[in-house]
C-alpha positions as CSV (number, residue, x, y, z in Angstrom):
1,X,-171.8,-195.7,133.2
2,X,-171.6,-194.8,129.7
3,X,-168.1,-194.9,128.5
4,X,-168.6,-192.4,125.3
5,X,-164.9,-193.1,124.3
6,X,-165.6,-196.2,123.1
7,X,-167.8,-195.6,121.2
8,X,-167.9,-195.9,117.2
9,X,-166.3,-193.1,115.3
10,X,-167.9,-193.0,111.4
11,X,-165.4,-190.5,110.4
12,X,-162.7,-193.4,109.5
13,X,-159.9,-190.9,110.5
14,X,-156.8,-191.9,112.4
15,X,-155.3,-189.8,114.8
16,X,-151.6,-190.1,115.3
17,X,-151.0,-188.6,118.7
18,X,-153.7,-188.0,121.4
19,X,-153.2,-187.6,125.0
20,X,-152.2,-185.1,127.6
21,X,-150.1,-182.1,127.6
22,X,-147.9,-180.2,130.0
23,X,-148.6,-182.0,133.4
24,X,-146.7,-180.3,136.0
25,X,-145.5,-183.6,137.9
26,X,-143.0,-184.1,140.9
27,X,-140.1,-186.8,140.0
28,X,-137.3,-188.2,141.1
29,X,-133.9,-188.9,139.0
30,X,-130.9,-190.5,139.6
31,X,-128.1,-188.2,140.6
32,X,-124.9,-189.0,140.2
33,X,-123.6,-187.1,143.1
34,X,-126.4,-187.3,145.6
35,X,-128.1,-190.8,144.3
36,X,-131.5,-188.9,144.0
37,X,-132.6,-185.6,142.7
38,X,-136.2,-184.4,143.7
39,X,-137.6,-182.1,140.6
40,X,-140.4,-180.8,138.7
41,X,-141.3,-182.0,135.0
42,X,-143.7,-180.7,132.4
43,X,-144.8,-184.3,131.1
44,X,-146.8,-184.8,128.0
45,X,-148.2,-188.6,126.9
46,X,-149.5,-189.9,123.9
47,X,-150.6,-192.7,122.2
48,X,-152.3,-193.2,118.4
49,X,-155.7,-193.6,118.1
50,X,-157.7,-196.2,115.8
51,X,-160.2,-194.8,113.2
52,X,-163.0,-196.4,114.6
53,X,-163.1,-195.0,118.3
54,X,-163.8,-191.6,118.6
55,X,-161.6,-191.0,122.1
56,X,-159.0,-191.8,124.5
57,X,-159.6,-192.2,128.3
58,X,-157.3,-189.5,129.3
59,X,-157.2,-190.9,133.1
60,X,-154.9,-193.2,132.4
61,X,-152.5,-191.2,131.2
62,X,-152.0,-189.9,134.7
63,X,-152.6,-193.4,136.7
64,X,-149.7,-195.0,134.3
65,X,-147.6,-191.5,135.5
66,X,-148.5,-191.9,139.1
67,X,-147.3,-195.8,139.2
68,X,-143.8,-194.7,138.0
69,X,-143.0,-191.6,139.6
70,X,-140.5,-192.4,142.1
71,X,-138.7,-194.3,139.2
72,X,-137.8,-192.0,136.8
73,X,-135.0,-192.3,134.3
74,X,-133.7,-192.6,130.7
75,X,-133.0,-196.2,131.2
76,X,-137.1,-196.9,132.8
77,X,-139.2,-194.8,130.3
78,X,-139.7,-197.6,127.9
79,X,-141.5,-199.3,131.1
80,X,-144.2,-196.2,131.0
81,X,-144.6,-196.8,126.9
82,X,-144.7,-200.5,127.3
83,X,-147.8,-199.9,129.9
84,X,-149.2,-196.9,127.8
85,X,-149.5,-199.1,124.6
86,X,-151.2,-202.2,126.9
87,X,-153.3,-199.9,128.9
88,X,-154.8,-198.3,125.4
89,X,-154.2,-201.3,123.1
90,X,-152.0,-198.7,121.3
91,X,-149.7,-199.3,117.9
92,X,-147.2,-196.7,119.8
93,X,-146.6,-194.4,122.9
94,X,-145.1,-191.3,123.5
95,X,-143.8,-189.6,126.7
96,X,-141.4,-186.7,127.0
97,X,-140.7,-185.4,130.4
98,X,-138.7,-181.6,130.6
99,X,-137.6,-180.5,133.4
100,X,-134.5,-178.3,135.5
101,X,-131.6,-180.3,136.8
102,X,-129.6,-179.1,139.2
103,X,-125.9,-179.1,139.9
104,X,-123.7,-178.1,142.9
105,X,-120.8,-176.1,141.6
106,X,-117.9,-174.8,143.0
107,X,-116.3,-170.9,142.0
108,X,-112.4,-171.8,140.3
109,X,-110.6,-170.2,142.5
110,X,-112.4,-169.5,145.8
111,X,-114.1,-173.2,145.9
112,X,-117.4,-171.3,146.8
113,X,-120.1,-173.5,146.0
114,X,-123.5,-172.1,143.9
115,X,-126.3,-174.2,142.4
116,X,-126.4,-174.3,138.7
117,X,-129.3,-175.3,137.2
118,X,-129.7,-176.9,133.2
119,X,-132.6,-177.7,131.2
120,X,-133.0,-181.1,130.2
121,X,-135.5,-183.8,129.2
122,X,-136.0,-187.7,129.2
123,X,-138.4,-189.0,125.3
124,X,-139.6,-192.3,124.7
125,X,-141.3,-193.9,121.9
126,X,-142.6,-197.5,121.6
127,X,-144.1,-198.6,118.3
128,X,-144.1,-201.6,116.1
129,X,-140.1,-201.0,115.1
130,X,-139.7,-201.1,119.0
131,X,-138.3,-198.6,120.9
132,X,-135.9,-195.4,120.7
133,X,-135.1,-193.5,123.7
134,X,-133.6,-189.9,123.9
135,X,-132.1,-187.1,126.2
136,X,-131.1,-184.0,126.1
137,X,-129.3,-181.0,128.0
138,X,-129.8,-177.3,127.5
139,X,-126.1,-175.8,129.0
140,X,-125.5,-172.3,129.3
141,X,-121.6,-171.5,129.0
142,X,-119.9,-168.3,127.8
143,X,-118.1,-168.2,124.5
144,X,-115.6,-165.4,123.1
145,X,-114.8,-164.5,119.6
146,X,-111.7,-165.7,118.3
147,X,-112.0,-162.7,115.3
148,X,-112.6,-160.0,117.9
149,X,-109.5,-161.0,120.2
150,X,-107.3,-161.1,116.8
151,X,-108.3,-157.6,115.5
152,X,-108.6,-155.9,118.3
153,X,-105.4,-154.3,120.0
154,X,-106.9,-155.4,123.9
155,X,-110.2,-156.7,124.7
156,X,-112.6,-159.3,122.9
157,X,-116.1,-159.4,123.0
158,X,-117.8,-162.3,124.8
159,X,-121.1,-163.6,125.6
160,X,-123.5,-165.9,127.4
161,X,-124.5,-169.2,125.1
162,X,-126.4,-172.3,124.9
163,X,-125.4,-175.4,124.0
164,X,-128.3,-178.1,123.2
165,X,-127.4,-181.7,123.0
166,X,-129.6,-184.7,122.4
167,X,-128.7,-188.4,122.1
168,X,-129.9,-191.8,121.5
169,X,-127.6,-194.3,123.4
170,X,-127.2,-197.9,123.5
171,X,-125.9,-198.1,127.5
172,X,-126.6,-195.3,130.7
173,X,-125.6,-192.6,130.5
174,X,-125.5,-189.5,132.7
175,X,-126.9,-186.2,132.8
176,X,-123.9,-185.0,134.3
177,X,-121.3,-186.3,131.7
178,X,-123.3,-184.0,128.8
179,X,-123.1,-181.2,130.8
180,X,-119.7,-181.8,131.1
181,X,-119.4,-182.1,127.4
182,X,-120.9,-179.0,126.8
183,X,-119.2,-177.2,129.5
184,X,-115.8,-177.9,128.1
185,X,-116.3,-176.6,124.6
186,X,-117.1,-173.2,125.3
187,X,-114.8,-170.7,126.4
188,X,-115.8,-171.1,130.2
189,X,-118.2,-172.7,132.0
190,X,-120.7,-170.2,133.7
191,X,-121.0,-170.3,137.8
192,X,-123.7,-168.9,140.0
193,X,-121.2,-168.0,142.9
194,X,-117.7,-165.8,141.6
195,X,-116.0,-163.5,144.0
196,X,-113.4,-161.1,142.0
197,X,-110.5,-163.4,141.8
198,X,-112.9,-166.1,140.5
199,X,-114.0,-163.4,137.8
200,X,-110.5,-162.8,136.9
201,X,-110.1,-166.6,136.2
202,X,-113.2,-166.7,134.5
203,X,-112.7,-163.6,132.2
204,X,-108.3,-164.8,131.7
205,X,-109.6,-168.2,130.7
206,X,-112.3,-167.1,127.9
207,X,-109.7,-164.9,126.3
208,X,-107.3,-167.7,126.3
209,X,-109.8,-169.9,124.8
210,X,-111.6,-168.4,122.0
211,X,-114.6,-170.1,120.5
212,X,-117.4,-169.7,117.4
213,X,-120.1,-171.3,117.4
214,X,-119.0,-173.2,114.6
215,X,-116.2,-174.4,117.1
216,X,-118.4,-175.3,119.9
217,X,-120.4,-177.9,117.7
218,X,-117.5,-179.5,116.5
219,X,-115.7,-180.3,119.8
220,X,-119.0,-181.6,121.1
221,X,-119.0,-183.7,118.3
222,X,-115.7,-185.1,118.9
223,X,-116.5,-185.9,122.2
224,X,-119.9,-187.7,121.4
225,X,-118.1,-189.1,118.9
226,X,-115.9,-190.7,121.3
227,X,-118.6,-192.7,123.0
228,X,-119.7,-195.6,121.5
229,X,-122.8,-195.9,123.4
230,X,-124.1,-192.6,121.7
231,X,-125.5,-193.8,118.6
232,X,-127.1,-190.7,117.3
233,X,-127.0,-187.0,118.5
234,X,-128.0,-183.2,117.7
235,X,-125.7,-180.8,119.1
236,X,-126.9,-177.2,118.4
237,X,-124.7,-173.9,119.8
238,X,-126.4,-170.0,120.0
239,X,-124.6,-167.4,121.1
240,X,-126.9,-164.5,122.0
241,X,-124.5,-161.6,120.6
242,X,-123.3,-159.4,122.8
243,X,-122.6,-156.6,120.3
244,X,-124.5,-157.9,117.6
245,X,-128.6,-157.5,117.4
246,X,-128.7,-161.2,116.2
247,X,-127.6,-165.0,117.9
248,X,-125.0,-167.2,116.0
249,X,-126.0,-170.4,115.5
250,X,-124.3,-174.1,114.5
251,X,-126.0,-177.6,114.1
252,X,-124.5,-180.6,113.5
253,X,-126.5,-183.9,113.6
254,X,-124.8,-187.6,113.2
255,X,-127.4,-189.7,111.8
């Protein structure tokens, strides 16, 4: 048949990125407590596109997706670029895949045991330069203000936050140890499962711990720091205000 991609484009414009977008893909990730984890990913793939064809075979996309699906990991996904660039006689390849992660977590005090679930994705890009891979973890954790608890004669406000973290690293590393990262520099960890003496901890520890945003960024920092396998990050921290009509926000990138 016809293969209309192919053929000549007289435009002589380049496209940087052309592929697919948002797949909704089952994968499988290693876990460091279980081995596996079985989730669902929002994938997009892309590759450049020479002047002189005027399209992509978007097929392949998918049938270079479907050959690595039950090996899916930060330390494979320059395999999938490597075969995108081939497959398309590309200069470079992108992938990202986003998807929810999920962690069995016990209450503090009663040992009851929830699911928490954290956003988090797996990018890879391959182009002449070689290769840079990156990961990331969305962690929600509750933070209390360190002005409010020193002004006010009882009580402190406190709120539900994100903390973002993406890295570049030289050596595995897991999902899990982020999230613990994260976890620790807010005032408290969140839980899905708290019966009232758990929410007693919960609420005793925040007010013992007091954080800004501003603080939250910085002890991620210094933990990232302390790994010398990271050799980049972004660590970002929002606080969606509890008596505020605003979020507080803090960035700190090590380039």
């Amino acid at each position: 048949m016809k293969d209309v991609q192919n053929q000549a484009d007289q435009r002589n414009i380049a496209i940087d990125k052309v592929g697919v977008k948002d797949i909704s893909y089952p994968i499988t990730l290693l876990d460091q407590a279980q081995k596996e984890q079985k989730t669902i990913a929002r994938v997009n793939m892309y590759v450049d596109l020479p002047h002189h064809f005027k399209g992509t075979h978007m097929s392949r996309f998918v049938e270079i997706l479907n050959a690595h699906h039950n090996n899916i990991h930060v330390d494979h996904m320059t395999n999938i670029t490597h075969e995108m660039r081939e497959c398309f006689d590309a200069k470079s390849a992108h992938i990202k895949m986003s998807f929810p992660y999920f962690l069995s977590k016990k209450a503090p005090v009663s040992g009851l045991s929830g699911m928490m679930e954290y956003q988090c994705f797996f990018e890879a890009v391959s182009n002449h330069d070689g290769d840079e891979v990156m990961m990331g973890v969305d962690v929600p954790v509750m933070t209390l203000c360190p002005c409010s608890k020193e002004i006010s004669a009882f009580g402190a406000h406190n709120q539900r936050g994100i903390i973002s973290i993406q890295v570049k690293t030289s050596a595995m590393i897991w999902l899990e140890e982020l999230i613990t990262i994260a976890e620790q520099a807010g005032s408290s960890p969140l839980y899905s499962v708290l019966k009232r003496p758990d929410e007693k901890f919960v609420t005793e520890a925040s007010y013992n711990n007091p954080k800004f945003v501003e603080d939250v960024v910085r002890d991620v920092a210094v933990a990232l720091n302390a790994r010398s396998e990271i050799s980049w990050y972004q660590v970002a921290a929002e606080n969606f205000e509890s008596i505020h009509n605003h979020s507080a926000y803090a960035f700190i990138e090590k380039k």
